[in-house]
C-alpha positions as CSV (number, residue, x, y, z in Angstrom):
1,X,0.0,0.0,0.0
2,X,2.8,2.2,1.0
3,X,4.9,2.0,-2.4
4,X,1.7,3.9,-4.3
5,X,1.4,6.7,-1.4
6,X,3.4,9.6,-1.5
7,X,6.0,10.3,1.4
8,X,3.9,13.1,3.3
9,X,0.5,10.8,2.9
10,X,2.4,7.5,3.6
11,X,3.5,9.4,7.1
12,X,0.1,9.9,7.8
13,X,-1.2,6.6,7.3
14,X,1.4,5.8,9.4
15,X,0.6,7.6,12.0
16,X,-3.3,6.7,12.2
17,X,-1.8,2.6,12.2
18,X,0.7,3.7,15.0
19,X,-2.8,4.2,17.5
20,X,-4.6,1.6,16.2
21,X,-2.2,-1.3,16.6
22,X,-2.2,-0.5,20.3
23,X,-5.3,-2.7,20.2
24,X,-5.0,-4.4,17.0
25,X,-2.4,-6.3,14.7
26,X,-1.4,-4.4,12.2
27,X,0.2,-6.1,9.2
28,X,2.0,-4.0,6.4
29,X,3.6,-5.0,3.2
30,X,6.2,-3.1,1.8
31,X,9.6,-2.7,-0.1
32,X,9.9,1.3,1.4
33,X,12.8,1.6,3.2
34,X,12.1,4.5,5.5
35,X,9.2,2.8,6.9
36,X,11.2,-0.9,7.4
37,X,13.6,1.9,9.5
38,X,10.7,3.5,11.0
39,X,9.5,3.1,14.7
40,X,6.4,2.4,13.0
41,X,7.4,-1.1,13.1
42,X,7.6,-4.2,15.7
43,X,8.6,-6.7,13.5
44,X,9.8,-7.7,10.3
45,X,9.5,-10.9,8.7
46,X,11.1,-12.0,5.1
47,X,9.4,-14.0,3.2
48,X,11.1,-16.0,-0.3
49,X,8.3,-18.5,-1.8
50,X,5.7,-18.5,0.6
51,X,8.8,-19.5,3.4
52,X,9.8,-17.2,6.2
53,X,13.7,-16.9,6.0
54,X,14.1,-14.6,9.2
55,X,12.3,-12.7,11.3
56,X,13.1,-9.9,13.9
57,X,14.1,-6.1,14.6
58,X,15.7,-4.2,11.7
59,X,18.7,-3.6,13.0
60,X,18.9,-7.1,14.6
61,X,18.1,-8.7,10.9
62,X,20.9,-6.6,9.5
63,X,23.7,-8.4,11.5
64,X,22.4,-10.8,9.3
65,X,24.8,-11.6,5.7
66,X,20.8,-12.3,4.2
67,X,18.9,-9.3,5.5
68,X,21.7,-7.0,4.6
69,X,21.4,-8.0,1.3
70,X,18.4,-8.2,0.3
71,X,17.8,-4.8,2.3
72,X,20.6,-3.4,0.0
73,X,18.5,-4.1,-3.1
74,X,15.6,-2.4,-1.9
């Protein structure tokens, strides 16, 4: 969803999600780096087929050689 928003309209999505997942899971799909670095987000999990290849913090995944590089790419 985030990919087709603009940067100022993605923000504010964001921010709307950030008050609703205190009661709700929230799950976003997206390739936009600033908002895989935001505080927006709890979790991160890679997927590759249909398989989860990691899962974790952002900066905990990128200690990882996989994570890096596919975050690289992005």
């Amino acid at each position: 969803m985030f990919d087709y928003l603009s940067k100022d309209l993605s923000l504010k999505v964001l921010d709307i999600l950030k008050d609703l997942k205190q009661e709700n899971t929230i799950l976003v799909i997206t390739k936009n780096k600033e908002i895989i670095e935001s505080n927006y987000v709890d979790n991160i999990i890679v997927l590759d087929d249909s398989k989860i290849l990691t899962e974790g913090k952002h900066d905990e995944l990128l200690k990882e050689s996989e994570y890096k590089k596919i975050f690289k790419k992005l």
